[in-house]
C-alpha positions as a LaTeX table, in Angstrom:
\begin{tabular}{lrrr}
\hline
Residue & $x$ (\AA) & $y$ (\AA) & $z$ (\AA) \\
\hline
Unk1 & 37.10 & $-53.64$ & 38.81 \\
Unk2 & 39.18 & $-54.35$ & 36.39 \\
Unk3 & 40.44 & $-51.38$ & 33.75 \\
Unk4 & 38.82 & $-52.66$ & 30.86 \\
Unk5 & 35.66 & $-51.82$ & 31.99 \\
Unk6 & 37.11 & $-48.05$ & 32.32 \\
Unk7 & 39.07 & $-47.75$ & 29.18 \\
Unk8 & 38.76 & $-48.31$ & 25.36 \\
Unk9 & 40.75 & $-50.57$ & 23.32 \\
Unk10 & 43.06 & $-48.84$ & 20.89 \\
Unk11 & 44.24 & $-49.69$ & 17.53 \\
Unk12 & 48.01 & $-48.97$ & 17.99 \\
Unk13 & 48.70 & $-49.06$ & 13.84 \\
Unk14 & 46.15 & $-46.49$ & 13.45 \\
Unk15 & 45.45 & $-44.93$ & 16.60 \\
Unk16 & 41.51 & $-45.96$ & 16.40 \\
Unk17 & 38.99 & $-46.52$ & 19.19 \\
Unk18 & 38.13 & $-50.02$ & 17.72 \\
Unk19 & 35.95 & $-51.25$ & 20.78 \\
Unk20 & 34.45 & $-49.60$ & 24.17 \\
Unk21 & 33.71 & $-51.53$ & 27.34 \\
Unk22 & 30.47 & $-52.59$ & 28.86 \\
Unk23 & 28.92 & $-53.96$ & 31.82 \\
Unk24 & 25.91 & $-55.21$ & 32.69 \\
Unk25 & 24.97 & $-53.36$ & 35.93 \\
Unk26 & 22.70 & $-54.88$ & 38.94 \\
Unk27 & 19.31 & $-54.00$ & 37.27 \\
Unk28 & 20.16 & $-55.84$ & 34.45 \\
Unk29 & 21.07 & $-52.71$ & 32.19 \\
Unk30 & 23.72 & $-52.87$ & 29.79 \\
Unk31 & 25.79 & $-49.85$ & 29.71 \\
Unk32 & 28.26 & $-49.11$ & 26.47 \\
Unk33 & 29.98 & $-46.51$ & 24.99 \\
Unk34 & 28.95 & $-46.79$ & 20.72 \\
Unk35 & 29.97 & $-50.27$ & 19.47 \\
Unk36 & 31.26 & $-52.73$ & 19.36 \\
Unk37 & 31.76 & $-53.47$ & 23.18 \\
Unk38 & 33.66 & $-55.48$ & 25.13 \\
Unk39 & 32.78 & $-57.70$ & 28.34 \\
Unk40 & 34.55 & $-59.93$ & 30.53 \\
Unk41 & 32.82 & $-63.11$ & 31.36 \\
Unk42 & 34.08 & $-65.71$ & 34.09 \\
Unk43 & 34.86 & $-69.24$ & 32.72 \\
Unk44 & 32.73 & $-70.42$ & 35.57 \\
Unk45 & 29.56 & $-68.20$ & 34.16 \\
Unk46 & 29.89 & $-70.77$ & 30.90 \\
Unk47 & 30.37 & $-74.14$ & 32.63 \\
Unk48 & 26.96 & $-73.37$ & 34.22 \\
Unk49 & 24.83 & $-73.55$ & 31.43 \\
Unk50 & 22.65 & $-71.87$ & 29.33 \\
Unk51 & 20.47 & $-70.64$ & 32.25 \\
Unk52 & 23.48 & $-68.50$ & 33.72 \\
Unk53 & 23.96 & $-67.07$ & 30.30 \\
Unk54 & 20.40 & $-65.89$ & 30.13 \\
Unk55 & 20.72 & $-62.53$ & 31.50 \\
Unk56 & 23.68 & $-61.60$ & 29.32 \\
Unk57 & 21.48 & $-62.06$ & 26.34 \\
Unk58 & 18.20 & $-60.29$ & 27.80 \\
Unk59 & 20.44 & $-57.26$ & 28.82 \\
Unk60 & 21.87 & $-57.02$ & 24.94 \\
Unk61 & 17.92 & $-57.70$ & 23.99 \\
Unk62 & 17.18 & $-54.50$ & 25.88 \\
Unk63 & 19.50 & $-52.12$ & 25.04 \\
Unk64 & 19.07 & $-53.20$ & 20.92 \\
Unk65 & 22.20 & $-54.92$ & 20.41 \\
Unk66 & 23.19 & $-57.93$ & 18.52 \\
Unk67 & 25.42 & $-60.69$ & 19.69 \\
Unk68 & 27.94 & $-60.22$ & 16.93 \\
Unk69 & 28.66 & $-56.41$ & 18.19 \\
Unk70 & 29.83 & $-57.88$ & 21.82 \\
Unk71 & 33.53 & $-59.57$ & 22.27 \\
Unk72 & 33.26 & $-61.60$ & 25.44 \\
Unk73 & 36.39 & $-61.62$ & 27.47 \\
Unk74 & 36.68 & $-64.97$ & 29.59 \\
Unk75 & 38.28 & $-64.92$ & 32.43 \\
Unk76 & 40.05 & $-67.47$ & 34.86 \\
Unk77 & 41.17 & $-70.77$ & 34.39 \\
Unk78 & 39.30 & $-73.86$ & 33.58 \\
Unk79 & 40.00 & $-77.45$ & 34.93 \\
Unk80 & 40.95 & $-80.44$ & 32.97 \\
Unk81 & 37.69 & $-82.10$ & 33.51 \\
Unk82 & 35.98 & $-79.20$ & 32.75 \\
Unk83 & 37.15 & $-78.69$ & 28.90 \\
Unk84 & 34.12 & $-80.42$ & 27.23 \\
Unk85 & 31.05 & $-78.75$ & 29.12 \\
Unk86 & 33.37 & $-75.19$ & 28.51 \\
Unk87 & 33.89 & $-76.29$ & 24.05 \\
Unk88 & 29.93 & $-76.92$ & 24.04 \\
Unk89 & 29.18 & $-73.47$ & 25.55 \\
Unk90 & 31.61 & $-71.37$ & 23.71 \\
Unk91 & 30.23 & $-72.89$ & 20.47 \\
Unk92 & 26.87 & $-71.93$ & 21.58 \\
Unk93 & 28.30 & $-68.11$ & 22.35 \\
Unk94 & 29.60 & $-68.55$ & 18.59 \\
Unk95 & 26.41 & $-69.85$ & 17.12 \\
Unk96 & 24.54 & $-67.11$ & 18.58 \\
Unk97 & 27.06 & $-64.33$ & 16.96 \\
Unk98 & 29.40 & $-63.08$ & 19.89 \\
Unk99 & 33.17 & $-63.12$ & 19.15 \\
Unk100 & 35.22 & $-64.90$ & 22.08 \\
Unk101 & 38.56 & $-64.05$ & 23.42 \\
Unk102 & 40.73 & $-64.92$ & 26.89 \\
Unk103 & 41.70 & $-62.50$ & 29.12 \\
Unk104 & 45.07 & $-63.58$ & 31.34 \\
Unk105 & 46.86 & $-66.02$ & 28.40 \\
Unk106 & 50.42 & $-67.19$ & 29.03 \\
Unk107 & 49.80 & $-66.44$ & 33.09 \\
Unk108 & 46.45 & $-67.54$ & 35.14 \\
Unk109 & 43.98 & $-67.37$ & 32.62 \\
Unk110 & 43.29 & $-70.59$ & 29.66 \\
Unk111 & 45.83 & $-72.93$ & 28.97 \\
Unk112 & 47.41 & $-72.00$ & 25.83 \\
Unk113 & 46.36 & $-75.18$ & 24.41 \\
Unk114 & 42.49 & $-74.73$ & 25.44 \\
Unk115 & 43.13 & $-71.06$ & 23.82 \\
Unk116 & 44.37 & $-72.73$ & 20.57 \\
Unk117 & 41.18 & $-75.15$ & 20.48 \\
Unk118 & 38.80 & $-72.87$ & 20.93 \\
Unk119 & 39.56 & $-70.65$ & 17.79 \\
Unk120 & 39.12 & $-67.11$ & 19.97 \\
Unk121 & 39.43 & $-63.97$ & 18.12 \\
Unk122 & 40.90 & $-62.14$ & 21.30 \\
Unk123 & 43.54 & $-63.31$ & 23.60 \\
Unk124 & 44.68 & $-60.41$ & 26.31 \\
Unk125 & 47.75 & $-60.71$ & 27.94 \\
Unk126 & 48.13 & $-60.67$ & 32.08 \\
Unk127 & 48.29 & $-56.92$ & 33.14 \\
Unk128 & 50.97 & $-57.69$ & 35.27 \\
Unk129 & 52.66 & $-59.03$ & 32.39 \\
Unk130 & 52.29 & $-55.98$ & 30.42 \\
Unk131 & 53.75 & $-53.94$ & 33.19 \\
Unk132 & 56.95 & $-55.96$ & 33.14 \\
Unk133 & 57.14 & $-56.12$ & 29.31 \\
Unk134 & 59.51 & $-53.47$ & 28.76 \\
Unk135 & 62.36 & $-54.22$ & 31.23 \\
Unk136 & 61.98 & $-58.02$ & 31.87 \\
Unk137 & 62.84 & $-60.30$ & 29.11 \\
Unk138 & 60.93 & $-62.61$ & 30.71 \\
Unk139 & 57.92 & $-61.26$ & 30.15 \\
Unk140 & 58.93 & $-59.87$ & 26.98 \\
Unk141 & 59.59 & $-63.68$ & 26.36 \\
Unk142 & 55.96 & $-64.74$ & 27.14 \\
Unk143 & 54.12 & $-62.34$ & 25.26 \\
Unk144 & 56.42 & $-63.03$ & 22.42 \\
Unk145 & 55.42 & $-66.59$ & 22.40 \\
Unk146 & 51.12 & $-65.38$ & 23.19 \\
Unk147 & 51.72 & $-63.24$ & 19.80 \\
Unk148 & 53.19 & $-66.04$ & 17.97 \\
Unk149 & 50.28 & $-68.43$ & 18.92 \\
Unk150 & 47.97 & $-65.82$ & 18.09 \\
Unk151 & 49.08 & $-65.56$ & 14.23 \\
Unk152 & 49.34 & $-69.05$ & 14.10 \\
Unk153 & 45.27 & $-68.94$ & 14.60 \\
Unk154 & 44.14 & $-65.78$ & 13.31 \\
Unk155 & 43.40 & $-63.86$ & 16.77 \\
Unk156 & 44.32 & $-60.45$ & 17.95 \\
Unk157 & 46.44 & $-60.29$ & 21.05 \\
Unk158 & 45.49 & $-57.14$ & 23.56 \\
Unk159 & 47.80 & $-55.52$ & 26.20 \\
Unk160 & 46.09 & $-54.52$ & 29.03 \\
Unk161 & 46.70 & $-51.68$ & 31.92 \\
Unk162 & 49.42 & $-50.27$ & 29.74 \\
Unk163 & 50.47 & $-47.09$ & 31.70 \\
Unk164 & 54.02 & $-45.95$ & 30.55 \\
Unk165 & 55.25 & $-45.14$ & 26.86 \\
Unk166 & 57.91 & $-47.87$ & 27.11 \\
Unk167 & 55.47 & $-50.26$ & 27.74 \\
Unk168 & 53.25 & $-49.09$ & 24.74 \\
Unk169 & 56.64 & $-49.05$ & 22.51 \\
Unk170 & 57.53 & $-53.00$ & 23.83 \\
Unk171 & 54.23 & $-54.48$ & 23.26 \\
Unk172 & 53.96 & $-52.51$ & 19.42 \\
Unk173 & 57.68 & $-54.08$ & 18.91 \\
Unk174 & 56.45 & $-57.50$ & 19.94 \\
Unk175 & 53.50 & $-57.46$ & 16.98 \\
Unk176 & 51.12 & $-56.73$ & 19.48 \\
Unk177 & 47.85 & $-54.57$ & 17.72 \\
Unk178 & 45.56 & $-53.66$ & 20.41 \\
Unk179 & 46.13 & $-52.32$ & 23.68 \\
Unk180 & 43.89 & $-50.31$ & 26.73 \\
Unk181 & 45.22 & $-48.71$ & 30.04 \\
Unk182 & 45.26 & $-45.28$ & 31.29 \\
Unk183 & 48.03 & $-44.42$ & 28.66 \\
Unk184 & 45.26 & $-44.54$ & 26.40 \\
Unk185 & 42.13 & $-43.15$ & 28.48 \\
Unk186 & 40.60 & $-40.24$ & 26.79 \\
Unk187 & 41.33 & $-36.80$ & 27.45 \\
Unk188 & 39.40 & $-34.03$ & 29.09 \\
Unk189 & 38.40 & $-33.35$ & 25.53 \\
Unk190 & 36.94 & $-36.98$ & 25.09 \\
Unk191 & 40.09 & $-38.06$ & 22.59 \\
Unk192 & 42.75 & $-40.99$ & 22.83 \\
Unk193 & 45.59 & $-39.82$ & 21.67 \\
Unk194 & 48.35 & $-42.96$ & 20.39 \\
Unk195 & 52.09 & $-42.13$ & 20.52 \\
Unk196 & 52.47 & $-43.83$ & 16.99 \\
Unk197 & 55.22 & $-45.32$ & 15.45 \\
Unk198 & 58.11 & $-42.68$ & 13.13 \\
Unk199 & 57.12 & $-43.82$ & 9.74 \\
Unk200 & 59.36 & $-43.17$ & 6.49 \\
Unk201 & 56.08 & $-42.72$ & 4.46 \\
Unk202 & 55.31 & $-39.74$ & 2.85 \\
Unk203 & 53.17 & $-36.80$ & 4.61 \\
Unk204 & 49.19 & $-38.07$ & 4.57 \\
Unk205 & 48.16 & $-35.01$ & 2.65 \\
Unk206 & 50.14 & $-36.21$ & $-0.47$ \\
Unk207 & 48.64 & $-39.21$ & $-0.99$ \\
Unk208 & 44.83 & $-38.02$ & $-1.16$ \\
Unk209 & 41.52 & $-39.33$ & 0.90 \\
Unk210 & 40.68 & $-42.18$ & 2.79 \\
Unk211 & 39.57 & $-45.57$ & 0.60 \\
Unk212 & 36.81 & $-45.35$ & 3.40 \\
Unk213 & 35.67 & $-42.66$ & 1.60 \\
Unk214 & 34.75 & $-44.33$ & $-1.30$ \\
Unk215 & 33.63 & $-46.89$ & 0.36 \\
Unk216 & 30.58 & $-49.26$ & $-1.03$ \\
Unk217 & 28.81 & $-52.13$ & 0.26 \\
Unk218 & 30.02 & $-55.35$ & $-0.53$ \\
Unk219 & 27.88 & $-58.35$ & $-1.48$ \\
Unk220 & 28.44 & $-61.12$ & 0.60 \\
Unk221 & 27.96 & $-64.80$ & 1.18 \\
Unk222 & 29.28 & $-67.53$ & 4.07 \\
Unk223 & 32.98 & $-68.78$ & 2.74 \\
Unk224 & 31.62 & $-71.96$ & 2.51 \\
Unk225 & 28.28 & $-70.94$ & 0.11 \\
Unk226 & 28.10 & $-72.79$ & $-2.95$ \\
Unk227 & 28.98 & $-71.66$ & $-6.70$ \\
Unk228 & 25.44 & $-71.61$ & $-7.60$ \\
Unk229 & 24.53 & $-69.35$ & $-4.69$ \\
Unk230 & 26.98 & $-67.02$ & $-6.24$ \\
Unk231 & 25.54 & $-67.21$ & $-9.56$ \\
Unk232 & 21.68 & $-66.03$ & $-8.12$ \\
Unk233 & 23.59 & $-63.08$ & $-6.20$ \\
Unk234 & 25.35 & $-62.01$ & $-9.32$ \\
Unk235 & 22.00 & $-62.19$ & $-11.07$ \\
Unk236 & 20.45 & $-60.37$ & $-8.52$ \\
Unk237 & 21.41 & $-57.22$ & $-9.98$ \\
Unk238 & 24.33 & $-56.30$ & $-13.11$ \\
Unk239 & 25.68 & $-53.69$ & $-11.50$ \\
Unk240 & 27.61 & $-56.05$ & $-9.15$ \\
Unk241 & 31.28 & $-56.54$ & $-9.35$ \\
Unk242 & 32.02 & $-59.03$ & $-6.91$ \\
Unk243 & 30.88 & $-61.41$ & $-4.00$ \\
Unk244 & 32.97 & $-61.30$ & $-1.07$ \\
Unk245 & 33.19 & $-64.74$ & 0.76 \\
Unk246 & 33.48 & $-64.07$ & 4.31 \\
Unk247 & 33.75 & $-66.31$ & 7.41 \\
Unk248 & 31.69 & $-66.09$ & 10.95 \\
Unk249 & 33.14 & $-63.17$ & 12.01 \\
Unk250 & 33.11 & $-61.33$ & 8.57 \\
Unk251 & 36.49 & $-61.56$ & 7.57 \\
Unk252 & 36.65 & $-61.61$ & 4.29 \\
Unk253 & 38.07 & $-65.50$ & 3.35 \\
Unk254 & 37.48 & $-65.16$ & $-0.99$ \\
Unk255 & 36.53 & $-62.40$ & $-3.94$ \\
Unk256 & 34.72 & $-63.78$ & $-6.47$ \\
Unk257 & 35.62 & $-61.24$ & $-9.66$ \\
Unk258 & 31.75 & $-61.14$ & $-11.61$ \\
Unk259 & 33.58 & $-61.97$ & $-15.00$ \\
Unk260 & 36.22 & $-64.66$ & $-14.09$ \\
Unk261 & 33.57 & $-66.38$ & $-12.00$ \\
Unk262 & 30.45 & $-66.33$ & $-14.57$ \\
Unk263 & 32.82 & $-67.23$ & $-17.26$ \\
Unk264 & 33.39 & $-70.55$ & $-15.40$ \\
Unk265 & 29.88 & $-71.44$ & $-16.05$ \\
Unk266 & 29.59 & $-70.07$ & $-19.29$ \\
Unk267 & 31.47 & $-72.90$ & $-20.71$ \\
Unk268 & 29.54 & $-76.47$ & $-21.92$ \\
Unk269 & 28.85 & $-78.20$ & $-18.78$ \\
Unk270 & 29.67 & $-75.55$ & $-16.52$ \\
Unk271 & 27.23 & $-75.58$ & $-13.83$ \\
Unk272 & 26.93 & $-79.32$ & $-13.90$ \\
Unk273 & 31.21 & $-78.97$ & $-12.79$ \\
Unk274 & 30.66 & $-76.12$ & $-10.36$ \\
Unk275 & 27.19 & $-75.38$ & $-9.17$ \\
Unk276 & 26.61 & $-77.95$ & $-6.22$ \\
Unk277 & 30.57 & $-77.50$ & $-5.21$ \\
Unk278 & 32.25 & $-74.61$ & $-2.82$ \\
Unk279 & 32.21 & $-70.88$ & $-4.59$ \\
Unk280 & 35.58 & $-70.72$ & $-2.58$ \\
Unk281 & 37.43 & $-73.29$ & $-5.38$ \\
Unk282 & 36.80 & $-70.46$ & $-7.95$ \\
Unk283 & 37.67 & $-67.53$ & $-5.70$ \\
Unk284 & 40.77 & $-65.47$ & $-5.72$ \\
Unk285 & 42.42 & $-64.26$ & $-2.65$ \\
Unk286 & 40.75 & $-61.08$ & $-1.16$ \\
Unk287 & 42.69 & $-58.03$ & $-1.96$ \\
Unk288 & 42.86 & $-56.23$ & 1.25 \\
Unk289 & 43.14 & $-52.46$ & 2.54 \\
Unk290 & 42.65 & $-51.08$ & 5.97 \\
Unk291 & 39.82 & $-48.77$ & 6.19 \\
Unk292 & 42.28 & $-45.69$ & 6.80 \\
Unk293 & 44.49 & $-46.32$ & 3.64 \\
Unk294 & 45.09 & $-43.22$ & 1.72 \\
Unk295 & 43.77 & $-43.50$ & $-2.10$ \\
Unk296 & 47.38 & $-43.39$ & $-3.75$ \\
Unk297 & 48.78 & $-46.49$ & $-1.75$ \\
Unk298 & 45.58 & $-48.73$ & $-2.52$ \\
Unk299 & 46.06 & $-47.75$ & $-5.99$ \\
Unk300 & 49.69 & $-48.73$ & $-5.77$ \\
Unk301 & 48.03 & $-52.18$ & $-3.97$ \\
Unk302 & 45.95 & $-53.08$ & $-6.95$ \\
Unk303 & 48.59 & $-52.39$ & $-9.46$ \\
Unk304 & 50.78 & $-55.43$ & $-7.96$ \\
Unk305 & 49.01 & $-57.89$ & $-9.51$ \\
Unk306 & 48.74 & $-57.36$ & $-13.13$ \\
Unk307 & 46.65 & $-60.10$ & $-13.95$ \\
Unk308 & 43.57 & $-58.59$ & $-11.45$ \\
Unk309 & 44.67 & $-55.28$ & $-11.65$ \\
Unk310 & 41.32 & $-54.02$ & $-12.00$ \\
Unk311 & 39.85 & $-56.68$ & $-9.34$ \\
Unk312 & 37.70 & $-54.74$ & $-6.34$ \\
Unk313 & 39.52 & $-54.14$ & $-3.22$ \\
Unk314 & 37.74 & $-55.19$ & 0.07 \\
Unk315 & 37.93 & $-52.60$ & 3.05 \\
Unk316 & 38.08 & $-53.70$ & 5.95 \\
Unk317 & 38.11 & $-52.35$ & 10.18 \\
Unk318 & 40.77 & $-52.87$ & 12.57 \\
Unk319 & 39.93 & $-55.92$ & 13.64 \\
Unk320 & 40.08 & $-57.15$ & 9.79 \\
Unk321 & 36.22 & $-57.75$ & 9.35 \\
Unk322 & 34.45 & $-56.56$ & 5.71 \\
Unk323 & 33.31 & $-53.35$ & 5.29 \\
Unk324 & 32.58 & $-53.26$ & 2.04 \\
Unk325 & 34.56 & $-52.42$ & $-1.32$ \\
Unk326 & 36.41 & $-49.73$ & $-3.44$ \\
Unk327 & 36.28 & $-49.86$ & $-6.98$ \\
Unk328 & 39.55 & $-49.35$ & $-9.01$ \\
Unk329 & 37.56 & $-47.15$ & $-11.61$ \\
Unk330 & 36.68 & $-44.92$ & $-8.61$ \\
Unk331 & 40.45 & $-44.61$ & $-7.31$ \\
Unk332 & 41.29 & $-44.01$ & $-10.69$ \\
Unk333 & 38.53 & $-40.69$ & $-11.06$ \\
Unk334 & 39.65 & $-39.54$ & $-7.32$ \\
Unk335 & 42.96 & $-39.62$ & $-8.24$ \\
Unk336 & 42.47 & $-37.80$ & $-12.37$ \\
Unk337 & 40.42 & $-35.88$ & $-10.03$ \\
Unk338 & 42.74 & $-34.83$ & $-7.48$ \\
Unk339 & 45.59 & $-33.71$ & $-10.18$ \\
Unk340 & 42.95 & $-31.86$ & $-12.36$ \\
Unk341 & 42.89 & $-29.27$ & $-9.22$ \\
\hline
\end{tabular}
């Protein structure tokens, strides 16, 4: 068995439990630690059709869980002529809501190129890989070049099995996020503990509470929704400040700032120029903090751009999906707040 299904998967920036694993046992019962869960999946499972696939779903039905709150891990390779019966059933997985990834890339598992094509938002590196990463340039030289792919397409590369310290302290110095192993297994207490990184940054307890902890949900539509969509959700209700634009896996893609935005219709013409065309041509980057950032620094984050300095800030989870927003008028009272005391 392989140790993912014993182990969680670790943010190493933060030291967060981000996913736990889960298998589907021989009654047909899924059993998970509190989402989101991961499971491995053979490549072979996929090429045989939707029929094969039918328990997976049934056993999610059962225990109350939706698609989108599973990663499937594929395993093993996949043959040449195989490709285009694999693309039509991992866009079926996606349809449906579950997030993909490879398990084995740069060693047995996908071809890097089949990785590529198949936009995953995982890829895992070989185990065995992982336990040669910190004295082998070799394989320090492989999952360099698996990391490098993996920006290139926006996925998160794992390091499995990781055991030793050094290990841990290669794959963090490679870019690599997420990792599992028995370094990482909880404790008798039920607690991963993360060697983390020395950091230069001042002492947590300066810099005030968590932006999760002012955390509000954020109004969101597809990043490909058009303007006029946006217009009906800002005049749903007045109180709203922005519309995130997020993509399948709720990343956020777009922040559409309530006064720039409406302004662009409120002009002669306007929604004859914008309403049947993408919201995303009148959208502004997001402005992104990690759930765990302390107050001061995401106040420091909106203050670098003068010109949306007051723009919302959209929160998001370790694996860079929305969670909703932060106002800068509520960092601002935390933090007159804070000094009042």
């Amino acid at each position: 068995m392989s140790s993912l299904l014993t182990s969680p998967v670790v943010d190493l920036d933060t030291g967060a439990v981000i996913a736990h694993p889960a298998v589907v046992d021989s009654t047909g019962t899924l059993r998970a630690a509190p989402l989101p869960m991961v499971l491995e999946l053979p490549v072979g499972i996929v090429l045989a059709g939707a029929g094969a696939l039918a328990a997976l779903h049934e056993a999610l039905r059962r225990a109350g869980r939706h698609p989108r709150e599973a990663i499937l891990l594929l395993t093993g390779p996949c043959r040449e002529q195989d490709r285009p019966l694999l693309k039509v059933g991992l866009d079926g997985l996606r349809t449906i809501g579950y997030l993909l990834g490879f398990a084995d890339v740069g060693t047995v598992g996908a071809a890097l190129d089949l990785a590529t094509e198949a936009g995953p938002y995982l890829l895992a590196l070989d185990p065995e890989l992982v336990a040669r990463i910190a004295g082998d340039h070799r394989a320090s030289a492989v999952a360099r070049a698996v990391v490098t792919l993996a920006r290139g397409i926006g996925a998160h590369v794992l390091a499995p099995g990781v055991e030793r310290e050094p290990q841990l302290a290669a794959a963090r110095g490679l870019g690599v996020r997420l990792a599992h192993g028995p370094l990482l297994a909880p404790g008798p207490d039920g607690k991963v503990r993360v060697p983390l990184p020395v950091t230069d940054e001042p002492a947590a307890v300066m810099l005030g509470p968590r932006v999760q902890e002012l955390l509000i949900p954020a109004v969101t539509l597809p990043a490909e929704a058009k303007a006029e969509e946006a217009v009906a959700a800002f005049g749903q209700e007045p109180t709203i400040t922005s519309v995130i634009l997020v993509d399948e896996f709720q990343r956020p893609k777009g922040s559409l700032d309530r006064s720039r935005f409406l302004l662009s219709f409120a002009a002669r013409y306007g929604h004859a120029l914008h309403g049947q065309k993408p919201a995303r041509r009148l959208a502004d980057p997001p402005r992104t903090v990690p759930r765990t950032t302390p107050v001061i620094a995401a106040m420091q984050a909106a203050g670098r751009d003068t010109a949306r300095v007051y723009d919302d800030l959209v929160v998001t989870d370790e694996m860079n999906r929305c969670l909703g927003i932060v106002r800068v008028s509520d960092l601002i009272r935390q933090v007159t707040s804070s000094r009042g005391h």
